[in-house]
C-alpha positions in Angstrom: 17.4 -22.6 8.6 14.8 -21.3 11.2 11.7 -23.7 11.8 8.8 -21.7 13.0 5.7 -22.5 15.4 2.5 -21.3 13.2 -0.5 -19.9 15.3 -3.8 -19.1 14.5 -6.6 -21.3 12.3 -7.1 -22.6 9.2 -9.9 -24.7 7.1 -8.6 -28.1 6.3 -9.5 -27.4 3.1 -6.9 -25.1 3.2 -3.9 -26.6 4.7 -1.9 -26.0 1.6 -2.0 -21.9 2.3 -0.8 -23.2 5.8 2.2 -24.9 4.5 3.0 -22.2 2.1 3.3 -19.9 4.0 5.2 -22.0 6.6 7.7 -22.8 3.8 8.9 -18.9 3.4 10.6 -19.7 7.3 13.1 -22.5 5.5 13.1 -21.1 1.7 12.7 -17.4 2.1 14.6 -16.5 5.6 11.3 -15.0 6.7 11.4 -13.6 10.5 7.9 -12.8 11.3 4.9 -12.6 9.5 0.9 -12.8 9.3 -1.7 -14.4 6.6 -5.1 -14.2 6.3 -7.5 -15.1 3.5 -11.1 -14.2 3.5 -13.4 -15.8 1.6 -17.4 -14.8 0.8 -17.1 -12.8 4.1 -15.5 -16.0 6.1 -12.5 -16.1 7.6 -10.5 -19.7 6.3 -7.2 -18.6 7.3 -5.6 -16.3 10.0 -1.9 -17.2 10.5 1.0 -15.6 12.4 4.5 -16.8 13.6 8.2 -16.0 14.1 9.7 -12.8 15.6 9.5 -9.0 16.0 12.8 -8.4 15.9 15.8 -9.1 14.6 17.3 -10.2 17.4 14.4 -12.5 17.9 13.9 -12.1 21.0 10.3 -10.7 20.5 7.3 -13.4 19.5 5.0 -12.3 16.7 1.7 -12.3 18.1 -1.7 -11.8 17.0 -2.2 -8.2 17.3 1.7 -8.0 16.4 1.4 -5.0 13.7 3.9 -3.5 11.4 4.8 -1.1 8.4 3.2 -2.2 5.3 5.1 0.3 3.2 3.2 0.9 0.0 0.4 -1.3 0.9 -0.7 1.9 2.5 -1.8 3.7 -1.1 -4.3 1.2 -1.4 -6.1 2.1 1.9 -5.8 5.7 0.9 -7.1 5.0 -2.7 -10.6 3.3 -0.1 -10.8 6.3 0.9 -10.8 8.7 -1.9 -13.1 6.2 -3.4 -15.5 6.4 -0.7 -15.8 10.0 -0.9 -16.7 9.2 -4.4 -19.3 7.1 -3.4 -20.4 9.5 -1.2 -20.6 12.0 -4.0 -18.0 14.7 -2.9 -15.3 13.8 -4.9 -15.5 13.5 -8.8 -12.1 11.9 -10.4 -12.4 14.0 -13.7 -12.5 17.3 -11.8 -9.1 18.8 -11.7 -7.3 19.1 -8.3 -7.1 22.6 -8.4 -11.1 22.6 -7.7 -10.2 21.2 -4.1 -6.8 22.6 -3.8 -6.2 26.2 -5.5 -2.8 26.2 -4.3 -2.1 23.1 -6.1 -3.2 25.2 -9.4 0.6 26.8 -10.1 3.6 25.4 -12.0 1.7 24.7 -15.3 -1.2 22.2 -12.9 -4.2 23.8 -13.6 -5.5 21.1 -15.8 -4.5 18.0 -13.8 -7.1 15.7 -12.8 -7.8 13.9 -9.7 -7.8 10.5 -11.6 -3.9 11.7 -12.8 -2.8 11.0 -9.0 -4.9 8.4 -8.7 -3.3 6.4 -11.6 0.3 7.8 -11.0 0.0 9.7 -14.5 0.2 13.6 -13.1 3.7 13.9 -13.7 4.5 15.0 -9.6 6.8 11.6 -8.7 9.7 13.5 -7.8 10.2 17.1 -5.9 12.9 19.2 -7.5 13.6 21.7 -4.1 16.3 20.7 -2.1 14.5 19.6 1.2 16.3 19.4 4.3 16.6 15.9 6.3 13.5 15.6 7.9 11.7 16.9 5.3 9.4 13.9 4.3 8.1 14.0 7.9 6.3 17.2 8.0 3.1 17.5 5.7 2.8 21.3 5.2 6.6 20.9 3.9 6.0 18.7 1.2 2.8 19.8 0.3 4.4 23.3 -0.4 6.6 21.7 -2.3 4.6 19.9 -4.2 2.2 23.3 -5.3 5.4 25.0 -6.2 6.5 21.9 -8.5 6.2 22.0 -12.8 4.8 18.2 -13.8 8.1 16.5 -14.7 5.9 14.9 -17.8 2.9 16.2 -19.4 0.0 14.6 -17.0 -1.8 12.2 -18.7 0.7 11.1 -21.6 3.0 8.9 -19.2 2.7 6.6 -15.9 5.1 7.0 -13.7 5.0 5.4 -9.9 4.7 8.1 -7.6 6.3 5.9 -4.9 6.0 9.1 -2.0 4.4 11.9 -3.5 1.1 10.1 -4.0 0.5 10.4 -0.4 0.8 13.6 -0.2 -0.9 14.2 -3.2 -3.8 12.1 -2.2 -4.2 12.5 0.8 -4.3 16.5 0.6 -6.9 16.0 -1.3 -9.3 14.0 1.0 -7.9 16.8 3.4 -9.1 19.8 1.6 -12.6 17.9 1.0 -13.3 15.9 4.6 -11.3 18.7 6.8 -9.7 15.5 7.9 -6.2 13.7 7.6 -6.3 10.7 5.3 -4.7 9.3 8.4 -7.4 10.2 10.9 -10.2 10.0 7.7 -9.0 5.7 8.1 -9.1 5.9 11.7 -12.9 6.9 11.3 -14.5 5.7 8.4 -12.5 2.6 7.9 -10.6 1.0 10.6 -12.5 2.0 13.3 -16.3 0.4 11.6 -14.2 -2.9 10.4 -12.6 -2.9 13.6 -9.3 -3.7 12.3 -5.9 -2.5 13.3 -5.0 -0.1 10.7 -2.9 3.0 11.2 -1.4 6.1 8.9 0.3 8.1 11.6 0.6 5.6 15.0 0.2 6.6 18.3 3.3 5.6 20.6 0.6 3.9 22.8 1.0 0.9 19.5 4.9 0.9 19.4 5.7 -1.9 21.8 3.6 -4.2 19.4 5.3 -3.0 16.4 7.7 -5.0 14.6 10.8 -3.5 13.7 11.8 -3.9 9.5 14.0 -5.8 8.6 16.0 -4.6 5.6 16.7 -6.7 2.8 20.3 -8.2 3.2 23.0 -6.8 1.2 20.1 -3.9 0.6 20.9 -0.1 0.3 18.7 2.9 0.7 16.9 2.7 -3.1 18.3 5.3 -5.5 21.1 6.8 -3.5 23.6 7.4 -6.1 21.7 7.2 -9.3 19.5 11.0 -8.5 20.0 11.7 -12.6 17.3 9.4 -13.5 13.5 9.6 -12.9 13.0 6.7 -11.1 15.6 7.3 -8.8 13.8 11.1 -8.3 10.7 8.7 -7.2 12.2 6.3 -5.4 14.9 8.0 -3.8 12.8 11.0 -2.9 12.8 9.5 1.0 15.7 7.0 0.8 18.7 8.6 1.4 16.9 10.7 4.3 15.0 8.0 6.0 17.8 4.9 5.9 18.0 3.7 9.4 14.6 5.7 10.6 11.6 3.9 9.4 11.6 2.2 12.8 11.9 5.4 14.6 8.9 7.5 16.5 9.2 9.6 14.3 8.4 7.6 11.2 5.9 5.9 12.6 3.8 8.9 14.1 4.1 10.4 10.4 1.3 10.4 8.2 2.6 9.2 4.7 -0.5 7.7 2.9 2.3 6.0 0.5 4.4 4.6 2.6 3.9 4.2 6.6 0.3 2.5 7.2 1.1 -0.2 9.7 -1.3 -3.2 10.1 -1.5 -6.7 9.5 -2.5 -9.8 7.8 -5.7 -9.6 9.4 -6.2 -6.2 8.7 -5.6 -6.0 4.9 -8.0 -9.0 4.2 -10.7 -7.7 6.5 -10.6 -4.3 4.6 -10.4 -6.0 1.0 -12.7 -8.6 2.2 -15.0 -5.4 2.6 -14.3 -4.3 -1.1 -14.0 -7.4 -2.7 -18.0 -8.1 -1.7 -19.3 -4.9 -2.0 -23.1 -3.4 -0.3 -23.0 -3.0 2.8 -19.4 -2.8 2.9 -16.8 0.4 3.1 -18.4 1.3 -0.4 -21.3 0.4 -3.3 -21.1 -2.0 -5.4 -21.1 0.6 -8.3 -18.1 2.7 -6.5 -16.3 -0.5 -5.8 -16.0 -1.7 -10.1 -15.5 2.1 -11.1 -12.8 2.9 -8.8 -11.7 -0.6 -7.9 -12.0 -3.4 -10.9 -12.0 -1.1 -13.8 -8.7 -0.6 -15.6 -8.3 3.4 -15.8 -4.9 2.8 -17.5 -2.5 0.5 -18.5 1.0 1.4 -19.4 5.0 0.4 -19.4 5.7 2.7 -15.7 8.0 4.7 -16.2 9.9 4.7 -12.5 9.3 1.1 -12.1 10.7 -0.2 -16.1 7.7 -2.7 -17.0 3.9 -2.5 -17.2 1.2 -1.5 -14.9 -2.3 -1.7 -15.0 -4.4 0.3 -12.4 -7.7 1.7 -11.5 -8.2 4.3 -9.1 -5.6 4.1 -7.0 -5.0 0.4 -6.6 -2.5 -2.0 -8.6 -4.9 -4.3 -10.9 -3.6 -8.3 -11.4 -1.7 -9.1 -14.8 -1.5 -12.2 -16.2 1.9 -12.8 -16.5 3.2 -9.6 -15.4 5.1 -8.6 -12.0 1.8 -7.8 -10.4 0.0 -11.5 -10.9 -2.7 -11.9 -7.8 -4.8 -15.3 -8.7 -6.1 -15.8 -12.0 -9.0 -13.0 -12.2 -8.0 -10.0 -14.1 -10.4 -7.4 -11.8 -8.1 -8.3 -9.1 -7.3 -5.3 -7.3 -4.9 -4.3 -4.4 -1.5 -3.1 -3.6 1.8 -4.2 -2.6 4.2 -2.4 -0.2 8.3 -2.4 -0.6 9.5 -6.2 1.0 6.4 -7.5 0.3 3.6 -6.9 2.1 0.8 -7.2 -0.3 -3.4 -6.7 0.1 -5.7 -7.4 -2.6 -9.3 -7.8 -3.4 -10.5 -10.2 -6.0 -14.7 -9.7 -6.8 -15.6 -12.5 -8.7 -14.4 -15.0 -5.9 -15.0 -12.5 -2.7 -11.4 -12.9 -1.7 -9.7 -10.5 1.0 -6.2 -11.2 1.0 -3.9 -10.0 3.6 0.1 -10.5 4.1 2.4 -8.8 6.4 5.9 -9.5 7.2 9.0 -7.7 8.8 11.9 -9.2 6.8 12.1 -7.3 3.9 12.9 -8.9 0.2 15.6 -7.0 -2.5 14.0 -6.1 -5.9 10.5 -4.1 -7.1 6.9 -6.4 -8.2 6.1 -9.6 -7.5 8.3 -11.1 -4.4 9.2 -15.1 -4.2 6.9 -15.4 -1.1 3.6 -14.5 -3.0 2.8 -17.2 -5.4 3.0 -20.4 -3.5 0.8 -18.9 -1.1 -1.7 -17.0 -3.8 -2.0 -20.2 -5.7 -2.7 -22.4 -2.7 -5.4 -20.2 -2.0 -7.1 -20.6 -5.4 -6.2 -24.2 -6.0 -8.4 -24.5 -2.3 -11.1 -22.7 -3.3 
């Protein structure tokens, strides 16, 4: 049992999100982390402790950052959303109106809202793609033009655990002239002045924390490619096991997967969506693409049900995905458990980064104590 030092500060009111997250040190073998909780614009908790690495040997500190995983969709669903806002982007047109290329392979009809809610039928690549292959965006999104839906778009969810960065994020590409990676730099961690990155300069690596994986964990899918979600999931996997805390992994830009930030950073950016006006986006743009179910289904990578809007995971009572007890909850986890959400009825930003990974897919152990102590302070 590890006993960590907390640092940072925290309301009185909400000591109990303090000891929470203090607990996952003794009951979840957490190794280094960050919390933050936002509330009505004002910061109440900003928390970090334990160790980079490891071999903990390396402190956690406040600007410590690290790979968020799939946390990273839901900063590249803020900013397809804001080019909605802005009026250059309309969900219900289909992709091939921004990307011709995209228009082969039986595509032509698929919508931008189909990638948004992981219903396009693109969540696995049949080519064989050498090792590597993940790493280089022209690659993939060849690949992805050239691919036949492996389900007819709009009559099935399936997660698109990889391809939906690509998928996405050539799309705010062909619109902005921008990477979604340099599009985040600009328009939404640069303004919020948070520490947000898709793609990260080696100037950041020696405050990066090194994942941890899950013990007893192996690369997800290797050895089960005949089903779909091992297609999905194990699209990187078995190319990327023992990289992700490589240079090149983490100057990549994979909108799904490698955004590396922080506690702070994920509740400052949901804090921004969770209040709308005057924030990243309207308060229109932030219930269409944010708070409004666009659809709600039994996923067919991940084996139980979903419900999302516009690129962001929406909470369910009951379900794997249970954020607090408001159902417009809207966010998005990351593999491990990293987890960002925004809930609009109480103006909660919610931010949680860690670098020791959990096994499993959905909710993780560490969440709830510390979600709950959050509302039960409110």
């Amino acid at each position: 049992m590890f006993i960590c030092e907390l640092h940072g500060t925290c309301e009185p009111r909400f000591g109990a999100v303090r000891d929470a997250f203090d607990a996952n040190w003794t009951d979840h073998a957490e190794v280094g982390a960050s919390l933050c909780v936002i509330v009505g614009g004002e910061t109440v908790v900003d928390l970090w402790g334990g160790h980079a690495d490891a071999e903990r040997s390396r402190a956690w500190e406040r600007d410590t950052i690290a790979n968020v995983y799939s946390s990273t969709k839901g900063i590249a669903a803020a900013a397809a959303a804001m080019l909605v806002d802005r009026g250059e982007l309309d969900v219900e047109r289909p992709v091939a109106d921004y990307w011709p290329e995209f228009g082969q392979a039986g595509k032509s009809e698929i919508r931008v809202r189909h990638l948004l809610t992981h219903e396009a039928g693109l969540a696995g690549v049949d080519e064989d793609l050498p090792d590597g292959a993940v790493l280089d965006w022209e690659r993939m999104i060849g690949a992805l033009e050239r691919q036949a839906p492996i389900w007819t778009p709009g009559e099935g969810m399936g997660y698109h655990a990889i391809t939906y960065g690509w998928l996405v994020g050539e799309v705010i590409r062909r619109i902005d002239g921008r990477t979604c990676g340099e599009f985040v730099r600009d328009e939404i961690a640069g303004p919020l002045g948070v520490d947000f990155f898709i793609g990260l300069p080696e100037s950041e690596d020696s405050r990066t924390a090194d994942l941890l994986p899950a013990p007893g964990a192996g690369p997800i899918g290797v050895g089960t490619q005949d089903n779909l979600a091992a297609r999905a999931l194990g699209l990187a996997a078995p190319r990327l096991a023992g990289t992700v805390n490589s240079r090149e992994w983490r100057a990549a830009e994979l909108p799904a997967a490698n955004g590396h930030g922080n506690g702070r950073s994920l509740a400052t950016i949901y804090s921004s969506l969770a209040q709308g006006g005057g924030g990243l986006l309207s308060s229109d743009s932030i219930e269409a693409c944010g708070a409004t179910e666009h659809a709600a289904r039994e996923d067919m990578v991940l084996g139980f049900l979903v419900r999302r809007s516009l690129g962001f995971i929406l909470s369910t009572a009951g379900g794997r995905y249970e954020w607090g007890p408001n159902p417009r909850t809207f966010g998005h986890s990351g593999a491990g458990g990293s987890l960002g959400f925004a809930d609009p009825d109480a103006e909660i930003g919610f931010g949680y980064v860690m670098n020791q990974m959990s096994a499993g897919l959905g909710a993780d152990p560490r969440w709830k104590p510390m979600i709950d102590a959050v509302y039960a302070s409110l």
